[in-house]
C-alpha positions as CSV (number, residue, x, y, z in Angstrom):
1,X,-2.6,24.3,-19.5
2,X,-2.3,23.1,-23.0
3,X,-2.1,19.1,-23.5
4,X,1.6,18.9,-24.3
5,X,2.3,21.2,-21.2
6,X,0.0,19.0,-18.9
7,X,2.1,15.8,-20.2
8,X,5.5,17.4,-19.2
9,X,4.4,18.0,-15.6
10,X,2.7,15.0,-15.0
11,X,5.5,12.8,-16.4
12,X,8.4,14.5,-14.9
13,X,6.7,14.9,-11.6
14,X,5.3,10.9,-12.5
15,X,9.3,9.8,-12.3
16,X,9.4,11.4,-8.6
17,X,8.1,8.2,-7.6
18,X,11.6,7.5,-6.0
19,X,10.7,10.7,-3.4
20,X,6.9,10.3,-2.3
21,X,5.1,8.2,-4.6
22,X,6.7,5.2,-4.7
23,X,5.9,3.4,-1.1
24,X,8.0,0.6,-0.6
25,X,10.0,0.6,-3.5
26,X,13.1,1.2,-2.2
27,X,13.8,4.7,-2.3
28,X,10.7,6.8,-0.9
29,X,10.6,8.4,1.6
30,X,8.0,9.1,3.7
31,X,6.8,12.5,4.5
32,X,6.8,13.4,9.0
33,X,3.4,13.4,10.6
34,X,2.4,14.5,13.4
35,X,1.0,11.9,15.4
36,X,-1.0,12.6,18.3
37,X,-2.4,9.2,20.0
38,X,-6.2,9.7,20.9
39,X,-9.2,7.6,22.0
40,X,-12.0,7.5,20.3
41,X,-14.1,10.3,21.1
42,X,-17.9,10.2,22.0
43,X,-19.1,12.6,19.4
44,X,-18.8,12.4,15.5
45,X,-16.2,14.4,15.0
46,X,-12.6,12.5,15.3
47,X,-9.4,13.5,15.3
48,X,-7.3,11.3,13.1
49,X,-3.7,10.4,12.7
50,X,-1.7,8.7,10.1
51,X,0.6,5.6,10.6
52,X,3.7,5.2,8.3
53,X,6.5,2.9,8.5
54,X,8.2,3.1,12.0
55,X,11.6,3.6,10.1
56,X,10.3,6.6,8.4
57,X,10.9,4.8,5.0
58,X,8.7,3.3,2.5
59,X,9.3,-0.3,2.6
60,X,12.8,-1.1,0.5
61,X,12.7,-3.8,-1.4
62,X,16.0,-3.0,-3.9
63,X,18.3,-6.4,-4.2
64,X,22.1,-6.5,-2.9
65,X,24.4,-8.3,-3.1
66,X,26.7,-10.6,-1.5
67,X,29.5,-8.7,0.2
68,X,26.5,-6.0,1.7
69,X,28.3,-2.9,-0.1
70,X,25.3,-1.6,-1.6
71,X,23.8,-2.7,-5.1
72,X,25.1,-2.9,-8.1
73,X,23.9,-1.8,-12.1
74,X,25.2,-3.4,-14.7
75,X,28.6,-2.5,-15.9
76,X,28.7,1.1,-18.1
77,X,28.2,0.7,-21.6
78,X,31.3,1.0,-23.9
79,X,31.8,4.5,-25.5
80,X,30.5,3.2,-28.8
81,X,26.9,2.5,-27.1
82,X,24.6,5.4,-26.9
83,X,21.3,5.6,-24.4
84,X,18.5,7.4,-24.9
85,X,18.3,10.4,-22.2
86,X,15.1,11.6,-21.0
87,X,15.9,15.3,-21.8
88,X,15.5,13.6,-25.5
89,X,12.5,11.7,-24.8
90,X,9.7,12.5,-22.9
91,X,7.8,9.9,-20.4
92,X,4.0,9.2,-21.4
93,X,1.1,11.0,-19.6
94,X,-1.0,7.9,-19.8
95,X,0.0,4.2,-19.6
96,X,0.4,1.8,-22.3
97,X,-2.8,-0.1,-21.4
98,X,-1.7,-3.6,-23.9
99,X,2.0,-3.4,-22.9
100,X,3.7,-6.2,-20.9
101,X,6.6,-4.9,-19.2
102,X,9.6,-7.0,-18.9
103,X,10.8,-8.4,-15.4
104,X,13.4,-7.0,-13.6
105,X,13.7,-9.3,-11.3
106,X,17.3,-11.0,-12.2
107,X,19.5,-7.6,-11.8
108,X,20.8,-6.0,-9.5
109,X,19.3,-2.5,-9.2
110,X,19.9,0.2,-6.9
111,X,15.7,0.6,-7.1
112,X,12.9,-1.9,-6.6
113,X,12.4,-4.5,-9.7
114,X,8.7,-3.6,-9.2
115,X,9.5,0.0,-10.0
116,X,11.0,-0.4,-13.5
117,X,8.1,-2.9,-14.8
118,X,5.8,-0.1,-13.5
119,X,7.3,2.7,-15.1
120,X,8.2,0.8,-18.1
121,X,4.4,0.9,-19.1
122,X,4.9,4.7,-19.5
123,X,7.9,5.1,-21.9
124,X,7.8,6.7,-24.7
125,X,6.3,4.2,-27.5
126,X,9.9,4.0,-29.4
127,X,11.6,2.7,-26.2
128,X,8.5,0.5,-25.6
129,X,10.5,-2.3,-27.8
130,X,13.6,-1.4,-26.8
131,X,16.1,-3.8,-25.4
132,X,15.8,-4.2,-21.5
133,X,19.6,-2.8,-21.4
134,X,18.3,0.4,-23.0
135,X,15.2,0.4,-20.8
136,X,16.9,0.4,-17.6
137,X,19.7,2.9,-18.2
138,X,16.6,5.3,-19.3
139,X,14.3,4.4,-16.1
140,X,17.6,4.5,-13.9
141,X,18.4,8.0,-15.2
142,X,15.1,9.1,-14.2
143,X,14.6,7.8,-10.8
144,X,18.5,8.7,-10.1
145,X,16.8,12.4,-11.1
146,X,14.2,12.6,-8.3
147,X,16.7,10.8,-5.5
148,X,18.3,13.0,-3.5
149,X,21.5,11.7,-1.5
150,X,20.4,11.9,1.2
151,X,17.7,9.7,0.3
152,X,19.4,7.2,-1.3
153,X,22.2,7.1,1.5
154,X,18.8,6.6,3.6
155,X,17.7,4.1,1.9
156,X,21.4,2.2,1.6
157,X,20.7,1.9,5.6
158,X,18.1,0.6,5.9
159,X,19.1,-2.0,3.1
160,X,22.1,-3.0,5.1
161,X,19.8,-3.4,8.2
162,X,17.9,-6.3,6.3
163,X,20.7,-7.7,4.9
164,X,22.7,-8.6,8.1
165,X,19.2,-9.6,9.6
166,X,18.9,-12.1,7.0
167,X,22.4,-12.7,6.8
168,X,22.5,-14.1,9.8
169,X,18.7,-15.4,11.1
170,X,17.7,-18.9,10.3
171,X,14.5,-19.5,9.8
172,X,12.1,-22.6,11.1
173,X,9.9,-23.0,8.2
174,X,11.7,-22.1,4.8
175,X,8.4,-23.4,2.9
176,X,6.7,-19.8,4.6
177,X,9.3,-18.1,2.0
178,X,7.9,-18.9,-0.8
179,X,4.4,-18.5,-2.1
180,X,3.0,-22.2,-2.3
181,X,-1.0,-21.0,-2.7
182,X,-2.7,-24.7,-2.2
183,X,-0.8,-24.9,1.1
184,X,-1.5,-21.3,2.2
185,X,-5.3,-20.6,1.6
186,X,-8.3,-22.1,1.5
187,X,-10.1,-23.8,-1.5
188,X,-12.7,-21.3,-1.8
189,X,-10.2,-18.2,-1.9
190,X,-8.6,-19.9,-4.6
191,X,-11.2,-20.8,-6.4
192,X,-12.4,-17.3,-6.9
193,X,-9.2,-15.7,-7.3
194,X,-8.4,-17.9,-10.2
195,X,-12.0,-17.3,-12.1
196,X,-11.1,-13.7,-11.4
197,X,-14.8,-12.0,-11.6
198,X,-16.6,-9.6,-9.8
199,X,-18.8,-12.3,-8.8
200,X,-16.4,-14.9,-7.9
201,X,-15.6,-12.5,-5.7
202,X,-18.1,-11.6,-4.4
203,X,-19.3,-14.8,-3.6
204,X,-17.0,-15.3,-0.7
205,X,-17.2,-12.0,0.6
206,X,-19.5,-10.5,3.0
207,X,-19.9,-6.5,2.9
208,X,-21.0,-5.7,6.5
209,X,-20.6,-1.8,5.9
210,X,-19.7,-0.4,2.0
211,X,-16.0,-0.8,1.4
212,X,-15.1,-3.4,3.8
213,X,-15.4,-7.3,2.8
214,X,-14.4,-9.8,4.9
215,X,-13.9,-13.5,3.8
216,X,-11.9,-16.7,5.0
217,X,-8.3,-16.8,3.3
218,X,-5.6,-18.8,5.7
219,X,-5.4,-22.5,6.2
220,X,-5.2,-23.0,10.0
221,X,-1.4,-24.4,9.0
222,X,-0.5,-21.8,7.5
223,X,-1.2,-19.6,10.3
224,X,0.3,-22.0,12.9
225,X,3.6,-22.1,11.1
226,X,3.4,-18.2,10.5
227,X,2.8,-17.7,14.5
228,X,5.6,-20.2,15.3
229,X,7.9,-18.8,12.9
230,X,7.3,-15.2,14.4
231,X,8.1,-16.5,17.5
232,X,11.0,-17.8,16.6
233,X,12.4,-14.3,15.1
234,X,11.7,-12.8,18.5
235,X,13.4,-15.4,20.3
236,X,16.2,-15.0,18.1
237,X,16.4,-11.0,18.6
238,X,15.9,-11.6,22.3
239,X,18.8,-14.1,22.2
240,X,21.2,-11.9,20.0
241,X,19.9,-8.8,21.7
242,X,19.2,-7.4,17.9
243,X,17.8,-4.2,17.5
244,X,15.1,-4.4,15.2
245,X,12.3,-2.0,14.0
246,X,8.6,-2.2,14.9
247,X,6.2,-2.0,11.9
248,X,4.8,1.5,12.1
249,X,4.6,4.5,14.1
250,X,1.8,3.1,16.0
251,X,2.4,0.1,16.9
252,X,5.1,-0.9,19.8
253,X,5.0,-5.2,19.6
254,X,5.2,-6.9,16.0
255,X,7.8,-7.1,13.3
256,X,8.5,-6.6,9.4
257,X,7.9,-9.8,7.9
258,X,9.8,-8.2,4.8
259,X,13.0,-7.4,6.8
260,X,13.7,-11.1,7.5
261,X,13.3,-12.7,3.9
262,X,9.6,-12.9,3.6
263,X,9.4,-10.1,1.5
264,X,9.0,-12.0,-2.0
265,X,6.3,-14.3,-0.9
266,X,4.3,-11.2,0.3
267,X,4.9,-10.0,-3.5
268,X,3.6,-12.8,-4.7
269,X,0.1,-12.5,-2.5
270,X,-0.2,-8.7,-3.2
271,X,0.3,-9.2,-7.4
272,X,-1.3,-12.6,-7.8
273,X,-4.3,-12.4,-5.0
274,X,-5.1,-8.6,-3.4
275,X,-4.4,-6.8,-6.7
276,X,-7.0,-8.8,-8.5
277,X,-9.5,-7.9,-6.0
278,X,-8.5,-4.5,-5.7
279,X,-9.3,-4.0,-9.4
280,X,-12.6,-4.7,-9.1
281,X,-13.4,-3.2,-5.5
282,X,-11.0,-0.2,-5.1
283,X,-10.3,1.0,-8.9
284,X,-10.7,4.9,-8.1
285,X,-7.8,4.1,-5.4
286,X,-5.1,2.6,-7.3
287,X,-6.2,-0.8,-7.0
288,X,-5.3,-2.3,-10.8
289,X,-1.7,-0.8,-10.1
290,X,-0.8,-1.8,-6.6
291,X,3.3,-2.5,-6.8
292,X,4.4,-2.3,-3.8
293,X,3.7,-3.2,0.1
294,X,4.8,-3.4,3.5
295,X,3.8,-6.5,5.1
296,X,4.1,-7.1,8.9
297,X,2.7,-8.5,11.8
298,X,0.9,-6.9,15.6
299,X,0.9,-7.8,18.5
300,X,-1.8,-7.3,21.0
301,X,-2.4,-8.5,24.6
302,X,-1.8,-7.3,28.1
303,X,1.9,-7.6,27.8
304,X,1.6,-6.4,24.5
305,X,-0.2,-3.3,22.4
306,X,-3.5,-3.4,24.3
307,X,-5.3,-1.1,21.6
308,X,-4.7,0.9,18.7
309,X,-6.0,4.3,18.1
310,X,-8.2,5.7,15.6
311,X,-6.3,6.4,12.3
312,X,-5.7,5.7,8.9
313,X,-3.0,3.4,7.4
314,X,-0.5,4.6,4.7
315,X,-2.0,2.3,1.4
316,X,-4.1,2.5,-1.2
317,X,-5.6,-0.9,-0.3
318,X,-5.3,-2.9,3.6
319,X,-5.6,-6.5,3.8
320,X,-5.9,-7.8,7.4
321,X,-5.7,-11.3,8.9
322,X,-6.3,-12.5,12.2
323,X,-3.9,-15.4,12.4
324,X,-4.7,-16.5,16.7
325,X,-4.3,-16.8,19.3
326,X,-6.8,-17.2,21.6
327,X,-8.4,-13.3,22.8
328,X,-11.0,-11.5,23.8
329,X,-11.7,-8.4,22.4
330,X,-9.9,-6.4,20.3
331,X,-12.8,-5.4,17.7
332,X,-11.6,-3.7,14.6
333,X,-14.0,-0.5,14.5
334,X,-14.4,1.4,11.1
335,X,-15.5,4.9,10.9
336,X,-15.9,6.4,6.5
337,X,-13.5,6.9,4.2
338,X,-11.9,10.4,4.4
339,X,-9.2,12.2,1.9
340,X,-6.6,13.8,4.1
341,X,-8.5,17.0,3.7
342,X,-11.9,15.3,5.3
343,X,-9.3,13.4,7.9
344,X,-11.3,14.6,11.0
345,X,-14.6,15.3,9.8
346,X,-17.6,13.9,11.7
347,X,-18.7,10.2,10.9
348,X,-22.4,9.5,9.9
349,X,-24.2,7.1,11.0
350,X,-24.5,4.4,8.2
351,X,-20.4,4.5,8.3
352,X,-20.3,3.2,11.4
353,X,-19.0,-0.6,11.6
354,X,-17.6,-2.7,14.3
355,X,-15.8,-6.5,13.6
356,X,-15.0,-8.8,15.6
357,X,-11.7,-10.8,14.2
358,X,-11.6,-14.9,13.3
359,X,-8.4,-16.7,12.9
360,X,-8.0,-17.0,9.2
361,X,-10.6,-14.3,8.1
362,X,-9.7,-11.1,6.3
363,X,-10.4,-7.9,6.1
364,X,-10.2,-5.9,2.9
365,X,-10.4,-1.7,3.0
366,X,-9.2,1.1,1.8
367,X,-6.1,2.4,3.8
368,X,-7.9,5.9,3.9
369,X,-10.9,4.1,5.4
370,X,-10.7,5.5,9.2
371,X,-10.2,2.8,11.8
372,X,-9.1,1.5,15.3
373,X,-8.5,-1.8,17.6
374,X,-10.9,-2.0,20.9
375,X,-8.3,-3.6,23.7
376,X,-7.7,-6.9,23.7
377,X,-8.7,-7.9,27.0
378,X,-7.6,-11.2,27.6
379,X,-5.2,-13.7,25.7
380,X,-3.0,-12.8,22.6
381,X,-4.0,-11.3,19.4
382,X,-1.3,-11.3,16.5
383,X,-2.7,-10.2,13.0
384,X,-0.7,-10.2,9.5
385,X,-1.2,-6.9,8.0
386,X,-0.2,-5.9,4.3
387,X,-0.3,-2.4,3.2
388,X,-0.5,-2.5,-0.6
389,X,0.5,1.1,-2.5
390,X,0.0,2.4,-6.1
391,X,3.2,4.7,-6.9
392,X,1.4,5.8,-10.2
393,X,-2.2,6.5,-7.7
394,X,-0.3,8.7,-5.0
395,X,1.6,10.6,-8.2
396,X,-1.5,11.5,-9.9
397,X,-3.5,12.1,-6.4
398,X,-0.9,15.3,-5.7
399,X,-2.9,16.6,-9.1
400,X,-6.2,15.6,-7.8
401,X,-8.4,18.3,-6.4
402,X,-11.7,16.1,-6.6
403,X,-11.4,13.1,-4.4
404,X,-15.3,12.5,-4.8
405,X,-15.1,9.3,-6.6
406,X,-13.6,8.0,-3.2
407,X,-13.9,10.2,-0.2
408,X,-17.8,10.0,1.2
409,X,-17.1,13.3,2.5
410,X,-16.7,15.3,-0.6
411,X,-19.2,13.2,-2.2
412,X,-21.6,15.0,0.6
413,X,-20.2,18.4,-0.6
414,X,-20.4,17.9,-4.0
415,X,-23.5,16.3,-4.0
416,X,-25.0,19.7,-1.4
417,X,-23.4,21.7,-4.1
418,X,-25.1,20.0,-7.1
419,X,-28.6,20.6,-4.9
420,X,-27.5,24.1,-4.1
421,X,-27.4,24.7,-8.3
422,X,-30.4,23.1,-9.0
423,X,-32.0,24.9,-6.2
424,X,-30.8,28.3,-7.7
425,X,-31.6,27.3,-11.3
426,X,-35.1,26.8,-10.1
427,X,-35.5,29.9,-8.2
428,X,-34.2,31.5,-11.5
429,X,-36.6,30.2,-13.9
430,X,-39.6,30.9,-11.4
431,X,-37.9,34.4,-11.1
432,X,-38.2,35.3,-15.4
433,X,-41.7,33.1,-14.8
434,X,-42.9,36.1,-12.8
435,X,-42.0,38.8,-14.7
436,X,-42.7,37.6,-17.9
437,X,-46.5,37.4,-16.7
438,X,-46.6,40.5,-15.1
């Protein structure tokens, strides 16, 4: 495929982001599993099952407004104002590595914010400077092009579900909403998150099996007030007799922190603290363009999830917090990093990892890296769980045949084919050896 034919289908298909690339950004949709709830088995070989929003949806994170009819653009141009189409210009196949996108933040879009400064990075260099009016109208034909009704109608539900939830819940401790960093972690997180280095990093971090780091992140406050304001939700769903949804198709205790008004301050700790991280650690994953999430917190006890089975999450990149109470049990067990292909292939030994969980201590992995909870067997477990997504990753992952620079799986295969070649090559030459001396 020439370059110019490779740049039309990666950028048209690159604008489906709306449909099954774009996580929570408001519009996705995500694609029915099949889940089959297993233990872990005794031998290698695992079968595996992947957990998605329990809605079915991506998380949505598009704005509306007051009188819950929906969202809102901006009102039509006049006549005399023309928009670029995209049937005149072309998105780019590759990023535009020293643009700053503008923020979307203060309109009110029928798609996620996030998703405009995302694509923006891949207009065509004359809209690059455009005005922001222009910008949009292009970006909103685009998406508007890979959203089916249905979807969006979807979508429009499930935005109306949030709405009257936060419409009409009051929360106990407003200072949770938004992101206040010197009251939420501790010193030494911030300290090297704002240095920003490799080693800054890795200086808090312990590696207890390749892939996962754990490291202390949450003031005990922060977590107490989180916990009690948790509670509180659940007291108020109880009390109101709300139907909410759980987190995931997994899990049957635990709630969407993002479906009652914590959904910016979770923005805030993905862009400004995981992403940075994830840049470093998980680059062949998506981690420099995580822009979205679904944040949410689990419940586990004996009136509660006991367990959870083996699986893998649906993110690029999985940060996990114990925030209490007091428990037993309940070991977080890791088993390799798989592409969906590999899913259920047999673990090796050196991938084998079991954790034990600390209140305010957090786990960083990949969301393809293969996992389960051992039951909680005494007291009550509640962890806050953010599943951070690349819509530009999963886009150019439907083109990627090779997931070697990732999955430990193919980097057995490839690396049996590689001795397999050399092996053959070296047969070869001892082959023409022979009959050139005889």
């Amino acid at each position: 495929m020439s370059q110019d034919g490779a740049a039309a289908m990666v950028s048209a298909s690159l604008t489906a982001t709306v449909t099954g690339t774009a996580a929570a950004a408001g519009t996705g949709i995500v694609p029915a599993t099949v889940d089959r709830r297993i233990s872990e088995p005794q031998s290698p070989a695992t079968e595996i099952r992947n957990v998605n929003n329990n809605n079915g949806s991506r998380n949505d994170k598009s704005i509306t407004n007051k009188n819950g009819n929906g969202t809102l653009m901006p009102p039509p141009p006049p006549p005399s104002q023309v928009f670029p189409t995209y049937s005149s210009h072309r998105l780019r196949l590759n990023p535009s590595a020293d643009h700053k996108p503008d923020s979307y933040e203060d309109l009110q879009l029928d798609f996620s914010p996030l998703l405009f400064s995302s694509l923006e990075r891949y207009l065509p260099p004359t809209l690059l400077n455009s005005s922001r009016e222009t910008k949009v109208h292009y970006m909103r034909e685009i998406l508007l092009r890979y959203s089916t009704e249905s979807e969006r109608n979807r979508v429009q539900k499930h935005r109306e579900y949030r709405q009257k939830i936060i419409s009409n819940y009051q929360p106990l401790h407003r200072e949770l909403y938004i992101m206040q960093a010197s009251n939420f972690f501790v010193p030494s997180f911030l300290k090297a998150v704002s240095e920003n280095t490799e080693e800054s990093f890795r200086s808090i971090m312990s590696e207890p099996s390749p892939g996962v780091f754990a490291f202390e992140m949450l003031q005990p406050r922060f977590c107490e007030m989180l916990l009690a304001e948790v509670e509180n939700f659940e007291k108020w769903v109880h009390e109101t007799k709300f139907r909410i949804m759980r987190p995931n198709t997994m899990n049957k205790y635990g709630a969407v922190l993002d479906d009652f008004g914590l959904e910016t301050m979770l923005d805030k700790l993905m862009e400004e603290f995981i992403r940075p991280m994830s840049r470093v650690f998980f680059p062949e994953v998506g981690g420099a363009t995580l822009d979205t999430h679904h944040g949410f917190v689990v419940e586990y006890g004996m009136d509660r999830d006991v367990d959870l089975g083996f699986h893998v999450d649906d993110s690029e990149v999985t940060l996990n917090v114990c925030l209490g109470k007091q428990f037993s049990g309940g070991e977080l067990f890791f088993r390799g990093v798989r592409c969906e292909k590999h899913v259920n292939s047999e673990t090796q030994p050196e991938e084998i990892l079991d954790y034990s969980h600390v209140p305010g201590r957090a786990v960083l992995h990949r969301g393809r890296h293969r996992h389960g909870a051992r039951a909680t067997t005494s007291g009550h477990r509640i962890n806050l769980l953010l599943w951070c997504r690349s819509s530009v990753f999963r886009e150019l992952r439907k083109y990627q045949k090779d997931c070697s620079g990732w999955c430990a799986e193919c980097q057995r295969e490839k690396k049996e084919r590689q001795r397999q070649s050399v092996a053959a090559t070296k047969l070869e030459l001892l082959r023409r050896e022979g009959e050139a001396a005889s």
